[in-house]
Residue frames relative to the residue before (quaternion, step in Angstrom):
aa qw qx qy qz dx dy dz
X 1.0000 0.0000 0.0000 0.0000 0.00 0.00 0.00
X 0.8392 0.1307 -0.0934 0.5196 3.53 -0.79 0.95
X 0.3072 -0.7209 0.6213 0.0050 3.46 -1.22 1.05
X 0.3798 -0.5987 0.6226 0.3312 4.29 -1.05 0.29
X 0.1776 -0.6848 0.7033 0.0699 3.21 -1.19 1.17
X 0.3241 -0.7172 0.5894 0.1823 3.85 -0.83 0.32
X 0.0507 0.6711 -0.7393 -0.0234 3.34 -0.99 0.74
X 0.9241 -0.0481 0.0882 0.3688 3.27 -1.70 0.04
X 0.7269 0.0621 0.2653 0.6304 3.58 -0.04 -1.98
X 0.8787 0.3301 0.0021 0.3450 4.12 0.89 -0.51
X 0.0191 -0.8218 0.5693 0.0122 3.58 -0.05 0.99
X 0.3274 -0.6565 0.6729 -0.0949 3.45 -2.00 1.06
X 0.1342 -0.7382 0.5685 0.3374 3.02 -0.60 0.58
X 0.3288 -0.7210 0.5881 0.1620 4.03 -1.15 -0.04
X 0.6857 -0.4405 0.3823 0.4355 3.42 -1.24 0.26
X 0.5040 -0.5364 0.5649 0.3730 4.01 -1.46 0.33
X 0.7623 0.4355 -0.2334 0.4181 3.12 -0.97 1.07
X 0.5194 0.4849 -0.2501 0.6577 3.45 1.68 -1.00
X 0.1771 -0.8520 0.4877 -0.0694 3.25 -0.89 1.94
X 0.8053 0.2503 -0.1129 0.5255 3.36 1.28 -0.48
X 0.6617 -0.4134 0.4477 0.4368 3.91 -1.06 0.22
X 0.3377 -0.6280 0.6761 0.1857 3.26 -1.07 0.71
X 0.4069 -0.7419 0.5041 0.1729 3.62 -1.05 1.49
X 0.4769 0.5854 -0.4038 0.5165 3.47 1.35 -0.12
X 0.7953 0.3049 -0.3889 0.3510 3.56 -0.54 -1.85
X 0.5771 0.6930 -0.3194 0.2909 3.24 1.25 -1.55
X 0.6410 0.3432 -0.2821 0.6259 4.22 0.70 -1.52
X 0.5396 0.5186 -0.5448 0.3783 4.43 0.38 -0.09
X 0.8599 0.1728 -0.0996 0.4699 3.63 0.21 -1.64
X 0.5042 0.5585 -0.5073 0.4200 3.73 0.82 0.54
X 0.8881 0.2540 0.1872 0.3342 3.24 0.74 -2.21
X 0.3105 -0.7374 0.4912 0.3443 3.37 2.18 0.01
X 0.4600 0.6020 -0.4902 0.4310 4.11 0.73 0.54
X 0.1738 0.7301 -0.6602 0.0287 3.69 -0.85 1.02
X 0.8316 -0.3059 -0.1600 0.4352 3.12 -0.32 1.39
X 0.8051 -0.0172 -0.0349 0.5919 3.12 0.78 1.36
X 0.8482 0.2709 -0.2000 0.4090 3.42 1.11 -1.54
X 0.4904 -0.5896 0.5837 0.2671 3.30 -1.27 0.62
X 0.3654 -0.7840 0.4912 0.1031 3.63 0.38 2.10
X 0.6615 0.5861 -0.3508 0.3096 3.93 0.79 -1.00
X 0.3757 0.8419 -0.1952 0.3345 3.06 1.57 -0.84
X 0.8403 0.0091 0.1230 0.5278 2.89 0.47 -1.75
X 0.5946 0.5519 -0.2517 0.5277 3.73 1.28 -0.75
X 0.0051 0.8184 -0.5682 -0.0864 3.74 -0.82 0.95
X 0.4325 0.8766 -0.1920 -0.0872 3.20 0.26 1.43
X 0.4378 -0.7658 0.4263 -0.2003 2.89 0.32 1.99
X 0.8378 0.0224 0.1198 0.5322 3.56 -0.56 0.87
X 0.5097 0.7472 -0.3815 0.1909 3.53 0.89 -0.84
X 0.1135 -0.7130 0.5403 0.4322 3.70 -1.74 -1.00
X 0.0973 -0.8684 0.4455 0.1947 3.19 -0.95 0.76
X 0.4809 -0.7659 0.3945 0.1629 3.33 -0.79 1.00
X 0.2700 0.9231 -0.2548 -0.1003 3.66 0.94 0.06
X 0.1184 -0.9225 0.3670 0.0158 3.48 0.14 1.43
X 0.7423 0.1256 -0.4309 0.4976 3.28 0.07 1.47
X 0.0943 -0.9000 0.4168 -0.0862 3.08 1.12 1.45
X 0.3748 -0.7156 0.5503 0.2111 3.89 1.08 0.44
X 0.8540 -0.1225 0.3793 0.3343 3.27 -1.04 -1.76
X 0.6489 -0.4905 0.3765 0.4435 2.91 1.73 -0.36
X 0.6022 0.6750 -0.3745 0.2039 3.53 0.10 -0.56
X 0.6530 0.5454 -0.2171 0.4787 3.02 1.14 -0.80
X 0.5316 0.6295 -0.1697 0.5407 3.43 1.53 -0.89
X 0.7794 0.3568 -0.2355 0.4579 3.36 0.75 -0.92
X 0.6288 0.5380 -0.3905 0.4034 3.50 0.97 -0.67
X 0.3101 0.7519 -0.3817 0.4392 3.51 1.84 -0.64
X 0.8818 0.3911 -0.1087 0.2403 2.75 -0.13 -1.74
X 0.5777 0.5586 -0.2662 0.5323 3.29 1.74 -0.78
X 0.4388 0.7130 -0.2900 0.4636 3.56 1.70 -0.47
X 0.3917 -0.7695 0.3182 0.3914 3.12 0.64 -1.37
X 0.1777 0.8698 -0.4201 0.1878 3.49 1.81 0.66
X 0.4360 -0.6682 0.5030 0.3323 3.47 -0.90 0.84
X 0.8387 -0.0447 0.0128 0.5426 3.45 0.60 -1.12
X 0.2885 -0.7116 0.6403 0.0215 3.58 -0.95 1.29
X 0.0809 0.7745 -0.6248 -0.0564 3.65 -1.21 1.38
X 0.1416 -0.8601 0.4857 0.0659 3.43 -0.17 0.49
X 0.1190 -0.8291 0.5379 0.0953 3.58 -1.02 0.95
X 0.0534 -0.7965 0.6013 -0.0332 3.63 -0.24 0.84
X 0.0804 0.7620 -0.5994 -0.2314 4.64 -0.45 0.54
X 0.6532 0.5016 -0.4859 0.2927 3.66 0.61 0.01
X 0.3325 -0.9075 0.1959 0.1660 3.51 -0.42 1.22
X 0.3335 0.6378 -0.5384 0.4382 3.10 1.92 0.27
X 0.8507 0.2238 -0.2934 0.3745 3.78 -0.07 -1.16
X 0.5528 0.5804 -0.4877 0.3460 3.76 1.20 0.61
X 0.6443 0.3985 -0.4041 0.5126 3.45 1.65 -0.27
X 0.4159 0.6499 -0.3446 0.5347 3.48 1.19 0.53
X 0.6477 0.2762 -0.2556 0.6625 4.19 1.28 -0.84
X 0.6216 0.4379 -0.5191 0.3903 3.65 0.63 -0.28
X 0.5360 0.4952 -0.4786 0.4883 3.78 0.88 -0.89
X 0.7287 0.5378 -0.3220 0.2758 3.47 -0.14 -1.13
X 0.6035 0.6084 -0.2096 0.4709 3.07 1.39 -0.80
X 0.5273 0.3177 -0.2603 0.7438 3.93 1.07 -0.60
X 0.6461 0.2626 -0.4813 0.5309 4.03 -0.78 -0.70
X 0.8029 0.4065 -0.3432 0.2689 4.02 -0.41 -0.09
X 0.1035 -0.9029 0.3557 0.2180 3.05 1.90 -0.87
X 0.1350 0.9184 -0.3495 0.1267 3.10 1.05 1.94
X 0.7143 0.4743 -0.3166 0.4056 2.79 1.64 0.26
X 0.3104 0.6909 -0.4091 0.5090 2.65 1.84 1.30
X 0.8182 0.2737 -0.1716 0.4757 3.55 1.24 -0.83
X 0.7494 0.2984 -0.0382 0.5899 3.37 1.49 -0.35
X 0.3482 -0.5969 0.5992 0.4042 3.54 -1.19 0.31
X 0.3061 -0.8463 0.4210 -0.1131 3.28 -1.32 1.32
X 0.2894 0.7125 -0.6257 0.1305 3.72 0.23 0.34
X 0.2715 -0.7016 0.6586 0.0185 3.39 -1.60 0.91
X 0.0242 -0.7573 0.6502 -0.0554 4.48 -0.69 1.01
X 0.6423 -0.6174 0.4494 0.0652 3.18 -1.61 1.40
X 0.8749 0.2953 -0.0304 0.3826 3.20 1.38 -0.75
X 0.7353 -0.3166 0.3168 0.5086 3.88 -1.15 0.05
X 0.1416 -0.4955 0.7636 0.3891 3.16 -1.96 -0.67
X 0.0093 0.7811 -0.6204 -0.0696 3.17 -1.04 -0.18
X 0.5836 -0.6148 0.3757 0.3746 4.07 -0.60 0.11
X 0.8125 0.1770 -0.0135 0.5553 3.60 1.27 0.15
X 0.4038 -0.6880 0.4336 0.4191 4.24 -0.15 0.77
X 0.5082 0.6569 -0.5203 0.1989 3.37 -1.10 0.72
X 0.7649 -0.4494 0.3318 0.3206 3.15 -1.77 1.12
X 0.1595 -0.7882 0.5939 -0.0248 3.94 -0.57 1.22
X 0.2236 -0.7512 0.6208 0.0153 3.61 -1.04 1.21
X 0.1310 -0.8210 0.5462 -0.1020 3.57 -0.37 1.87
X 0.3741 -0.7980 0.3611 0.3046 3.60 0.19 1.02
X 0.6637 -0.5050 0.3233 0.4472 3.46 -1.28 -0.03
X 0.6351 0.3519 -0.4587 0.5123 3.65 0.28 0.85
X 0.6575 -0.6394 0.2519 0.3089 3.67 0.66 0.53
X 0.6684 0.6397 -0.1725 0.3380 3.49 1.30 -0.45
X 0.7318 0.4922 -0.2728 0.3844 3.38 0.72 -0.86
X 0.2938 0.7902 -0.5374 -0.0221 3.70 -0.19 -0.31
X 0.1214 -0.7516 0.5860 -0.2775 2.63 -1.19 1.92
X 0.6111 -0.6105 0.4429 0.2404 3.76 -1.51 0.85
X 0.7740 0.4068 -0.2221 0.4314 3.55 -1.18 -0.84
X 0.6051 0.5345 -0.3613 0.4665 4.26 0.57 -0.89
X 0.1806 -0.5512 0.7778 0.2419 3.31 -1.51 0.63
X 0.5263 -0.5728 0.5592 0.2867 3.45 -1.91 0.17
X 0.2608 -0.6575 0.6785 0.1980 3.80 -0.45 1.70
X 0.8363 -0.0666 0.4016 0.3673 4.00 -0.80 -0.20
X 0.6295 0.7193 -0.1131 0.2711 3.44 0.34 -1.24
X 0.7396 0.2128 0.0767 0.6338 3.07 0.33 -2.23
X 0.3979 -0.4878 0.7443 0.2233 3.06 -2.04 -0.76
X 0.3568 -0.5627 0.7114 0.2235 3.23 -1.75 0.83
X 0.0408 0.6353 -0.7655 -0.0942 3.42 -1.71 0.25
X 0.5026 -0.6805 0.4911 0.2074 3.73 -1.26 -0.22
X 0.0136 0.7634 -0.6236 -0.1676 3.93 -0.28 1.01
X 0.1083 -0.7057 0.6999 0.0209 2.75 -1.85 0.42
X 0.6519 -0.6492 0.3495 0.1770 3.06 -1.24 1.49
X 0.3592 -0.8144 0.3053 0.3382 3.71 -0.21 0.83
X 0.4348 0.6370 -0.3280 0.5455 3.43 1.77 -0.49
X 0.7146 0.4167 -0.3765 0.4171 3.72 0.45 -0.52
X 0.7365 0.2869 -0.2772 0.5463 3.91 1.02 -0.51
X 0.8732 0.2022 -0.2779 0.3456 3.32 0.10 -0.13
X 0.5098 0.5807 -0.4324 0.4647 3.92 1.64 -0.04
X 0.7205 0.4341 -0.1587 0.5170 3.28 0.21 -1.33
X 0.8700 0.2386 -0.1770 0.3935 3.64 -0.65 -0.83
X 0.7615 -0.3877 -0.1174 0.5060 3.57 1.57 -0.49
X 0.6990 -0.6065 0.3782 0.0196 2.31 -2.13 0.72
X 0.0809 -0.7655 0.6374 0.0344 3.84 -0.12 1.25
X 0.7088 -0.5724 0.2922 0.2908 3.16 -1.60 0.87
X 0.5029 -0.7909 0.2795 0.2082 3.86 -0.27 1.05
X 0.4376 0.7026 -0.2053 0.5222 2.78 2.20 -0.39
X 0.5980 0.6763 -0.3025 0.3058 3.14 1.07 -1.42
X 0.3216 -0.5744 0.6661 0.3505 4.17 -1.10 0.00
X 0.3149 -0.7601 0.5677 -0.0280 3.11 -0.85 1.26
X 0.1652 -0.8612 0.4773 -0.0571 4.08 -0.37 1.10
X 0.1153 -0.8412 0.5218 -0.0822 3.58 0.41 1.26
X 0.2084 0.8585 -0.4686 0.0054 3.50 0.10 0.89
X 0.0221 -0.8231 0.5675 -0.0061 4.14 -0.13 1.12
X 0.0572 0.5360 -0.8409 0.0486 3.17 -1.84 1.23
X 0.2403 0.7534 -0.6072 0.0770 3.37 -0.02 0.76
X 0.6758 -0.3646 0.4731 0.4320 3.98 0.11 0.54
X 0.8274 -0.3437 0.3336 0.2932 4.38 0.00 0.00
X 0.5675 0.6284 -0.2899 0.4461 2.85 2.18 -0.35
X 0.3622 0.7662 -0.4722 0.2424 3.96 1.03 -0.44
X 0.6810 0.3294 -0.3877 0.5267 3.91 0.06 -0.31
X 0.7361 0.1562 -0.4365 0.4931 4.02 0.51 0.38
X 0.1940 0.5628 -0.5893 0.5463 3.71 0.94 0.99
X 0.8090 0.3125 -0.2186 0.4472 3.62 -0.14 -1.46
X 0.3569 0.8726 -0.1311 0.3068 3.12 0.70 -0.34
X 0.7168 -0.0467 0.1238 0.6846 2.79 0.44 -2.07
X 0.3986 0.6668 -0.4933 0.3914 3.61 1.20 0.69
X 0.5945 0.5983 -0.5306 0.0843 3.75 0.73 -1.40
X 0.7343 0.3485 -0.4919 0.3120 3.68 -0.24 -1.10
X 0.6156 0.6220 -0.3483 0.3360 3.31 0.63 -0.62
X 0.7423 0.3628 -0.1849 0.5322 3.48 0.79 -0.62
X 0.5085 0.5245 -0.3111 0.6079 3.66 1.72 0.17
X 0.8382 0.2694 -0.3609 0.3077 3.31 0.72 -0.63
X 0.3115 0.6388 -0.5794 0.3990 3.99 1.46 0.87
X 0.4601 -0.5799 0.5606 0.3712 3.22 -1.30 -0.17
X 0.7419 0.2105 -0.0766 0.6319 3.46 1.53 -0.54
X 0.1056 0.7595 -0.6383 0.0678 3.84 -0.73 0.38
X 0.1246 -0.6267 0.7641 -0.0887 3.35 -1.53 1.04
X 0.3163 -0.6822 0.6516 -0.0999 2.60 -1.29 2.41
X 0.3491 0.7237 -0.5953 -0.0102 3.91 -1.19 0.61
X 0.1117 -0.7742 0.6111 -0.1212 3.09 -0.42 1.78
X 0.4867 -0.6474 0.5577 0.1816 3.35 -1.08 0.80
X 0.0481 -0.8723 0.4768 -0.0975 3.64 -0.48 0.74
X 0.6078 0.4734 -0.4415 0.4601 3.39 1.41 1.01
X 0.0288 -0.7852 0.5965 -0.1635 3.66 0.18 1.70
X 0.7324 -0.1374 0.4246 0.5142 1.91 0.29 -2.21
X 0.6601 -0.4568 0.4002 0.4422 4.32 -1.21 1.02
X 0.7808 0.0253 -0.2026 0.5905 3.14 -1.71 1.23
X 0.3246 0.5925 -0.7126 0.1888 3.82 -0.11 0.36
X 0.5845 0.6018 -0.3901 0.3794 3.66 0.86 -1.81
X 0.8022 0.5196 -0.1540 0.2505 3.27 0.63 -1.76
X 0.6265 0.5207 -0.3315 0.4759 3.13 1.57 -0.61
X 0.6892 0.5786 -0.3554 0.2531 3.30 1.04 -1.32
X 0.7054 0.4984 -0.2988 0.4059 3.62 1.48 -0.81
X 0.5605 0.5525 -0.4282 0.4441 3.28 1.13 0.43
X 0.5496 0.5417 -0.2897 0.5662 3.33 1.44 -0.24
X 0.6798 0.2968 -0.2700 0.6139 3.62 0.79 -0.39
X 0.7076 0.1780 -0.5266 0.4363 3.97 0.23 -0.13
X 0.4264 0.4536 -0.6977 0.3543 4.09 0.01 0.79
X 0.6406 0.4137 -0.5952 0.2533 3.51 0.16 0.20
X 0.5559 -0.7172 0.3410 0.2457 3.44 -1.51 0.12
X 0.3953 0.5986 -0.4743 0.5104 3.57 1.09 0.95
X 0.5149 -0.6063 0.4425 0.4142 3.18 -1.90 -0.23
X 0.1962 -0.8270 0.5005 0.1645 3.62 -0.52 0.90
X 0.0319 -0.7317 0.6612 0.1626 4.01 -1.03 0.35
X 0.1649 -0.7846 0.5976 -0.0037 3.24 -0.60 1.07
X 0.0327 0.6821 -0.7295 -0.0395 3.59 -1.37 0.59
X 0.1457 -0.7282 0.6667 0.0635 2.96 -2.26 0.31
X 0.0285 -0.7518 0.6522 -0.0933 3.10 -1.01 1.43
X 0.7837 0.3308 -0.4242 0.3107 3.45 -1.22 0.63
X 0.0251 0.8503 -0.5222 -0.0605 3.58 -1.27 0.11
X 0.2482 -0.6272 0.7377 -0.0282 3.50 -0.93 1.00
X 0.9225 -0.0882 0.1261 0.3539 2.58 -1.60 0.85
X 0.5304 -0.7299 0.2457 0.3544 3.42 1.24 1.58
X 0.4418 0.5553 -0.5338 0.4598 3.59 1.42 0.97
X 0.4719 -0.5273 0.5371 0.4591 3.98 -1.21 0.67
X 0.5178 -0.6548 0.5280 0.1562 3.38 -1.59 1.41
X 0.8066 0.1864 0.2480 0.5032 3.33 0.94 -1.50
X 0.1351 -0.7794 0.6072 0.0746 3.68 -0.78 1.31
X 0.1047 -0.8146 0.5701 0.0215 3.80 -0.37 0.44
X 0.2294 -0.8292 0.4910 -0.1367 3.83 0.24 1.48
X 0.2811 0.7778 -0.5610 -0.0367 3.53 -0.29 0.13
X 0.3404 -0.8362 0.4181 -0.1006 3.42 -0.32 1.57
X 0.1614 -0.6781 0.7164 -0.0301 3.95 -0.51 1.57
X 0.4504 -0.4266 0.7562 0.2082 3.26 -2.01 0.47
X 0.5587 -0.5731 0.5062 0.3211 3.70 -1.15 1.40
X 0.6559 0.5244 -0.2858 0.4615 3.68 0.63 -1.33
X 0.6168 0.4284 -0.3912 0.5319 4.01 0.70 -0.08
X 0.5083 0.6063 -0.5666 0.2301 4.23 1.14 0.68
């Protein structure tokens, strides 16, 4: 399963079949460029956690890590390119440079059975599975990591979503969790689909802190990327 792709200074393995360099991971761990933005810029992340939820193969995770994140989770439900972040994980020896935990599945704003179409990506509600797709399982971040545990509140929190259109029930089931950092840093990807951008910042201004938000990239003259950086009100 999966094959080493070479970039620059860094190789991955990828799914069988996946023939070329992804122009993303590739501008992430070459050029600090996610879709366009130079993430150092604005993203301190030192010491940090990052949550990363469509974690593909990893890549994004690793550049983390080269960043300097203390602890890197990553959620990935399709399992060809999760046994593909778990390789990546050993070939990288992240749990040599980071605390590490790796999850089969979605977030989503609420536990329930998820329909991922027949190319592995989408994952949506309401659809039964004709044959085709695959089922995977979201779960609310607030339910694994608010409630049952507790990371240090102090800590800079690092919400990263590619989820396929799914990112406003990411936030969602993120709020207490992302309320209970003194600092958090939203980046959700926001070229799916029109009004995504627009929806997602309405999902992030229902939280209760003060939030500055920027946007930088574009595709298909839709904003690529929402970049949030979130204070607890109590931190005026």
């Amino acid at each position: 399963m999966g094959k080493l792709q070479l970039t620059k200074d860094f190789s991955m393995y990828y799914p069988e079949g996946y023939d070329k360099r992804d122009n993303y991971g590739t501008d992430l761990l070459e050029k600090n460029l996610y879709h366009g933005v130079n993430l150092l810029n604005y993203i301190d992340f030192k010491d940090a956690i990052l949550i990363d939820a469509g974690a593909y193969v990893g890549w994004f995770t690793e550049w983390a890590i080269r960043q300097g994140v203390s602890t890197a989770i990553a959620f990935e439900p399709d399992m060809s390119n999760f046994e593909c972040l778990r390789k990546n994980m050993l070939h990288c020896n992240w749990n040599n440079r980071a605390d590490v935990e790796l999850y089969p599945f979605a977030i989503h704003d609420q536990t329930a059975t998820l329909f991922m179409d027949g190319i592995g990506q989408q994952v949506v509600t309401g659809e039964e599975d004709t044959g085709e797709g695959k089922n995977t399982i979201g779960v609310p971040l607030d339910l694994m990591f608010w409630r049952d545990r507790v990371f240090n509140p102090d800590s800079h929190l690092i919400l990263k979503m590619d989820i396929e259109g799914n990112e406003t029930h990411g936030i969602v089931g993120a709020i207490q969790l992302l309320q209970g950092h003194k600092k958090s840093t939203v980046i959700a990807c926001t070229y799916h689909y029109d009004d995504q951008f627009t929806e997602v910042k309405k999902a992030i201004n229902m939280l209760d802190a003060n939030t500055v938000s920027i946007e930088r990239g574009v595709i298909n003259l839709n904003p690529a990327l929402l970049l949030a950086r979130i204070t607890r009100r109590d931190n005026k």
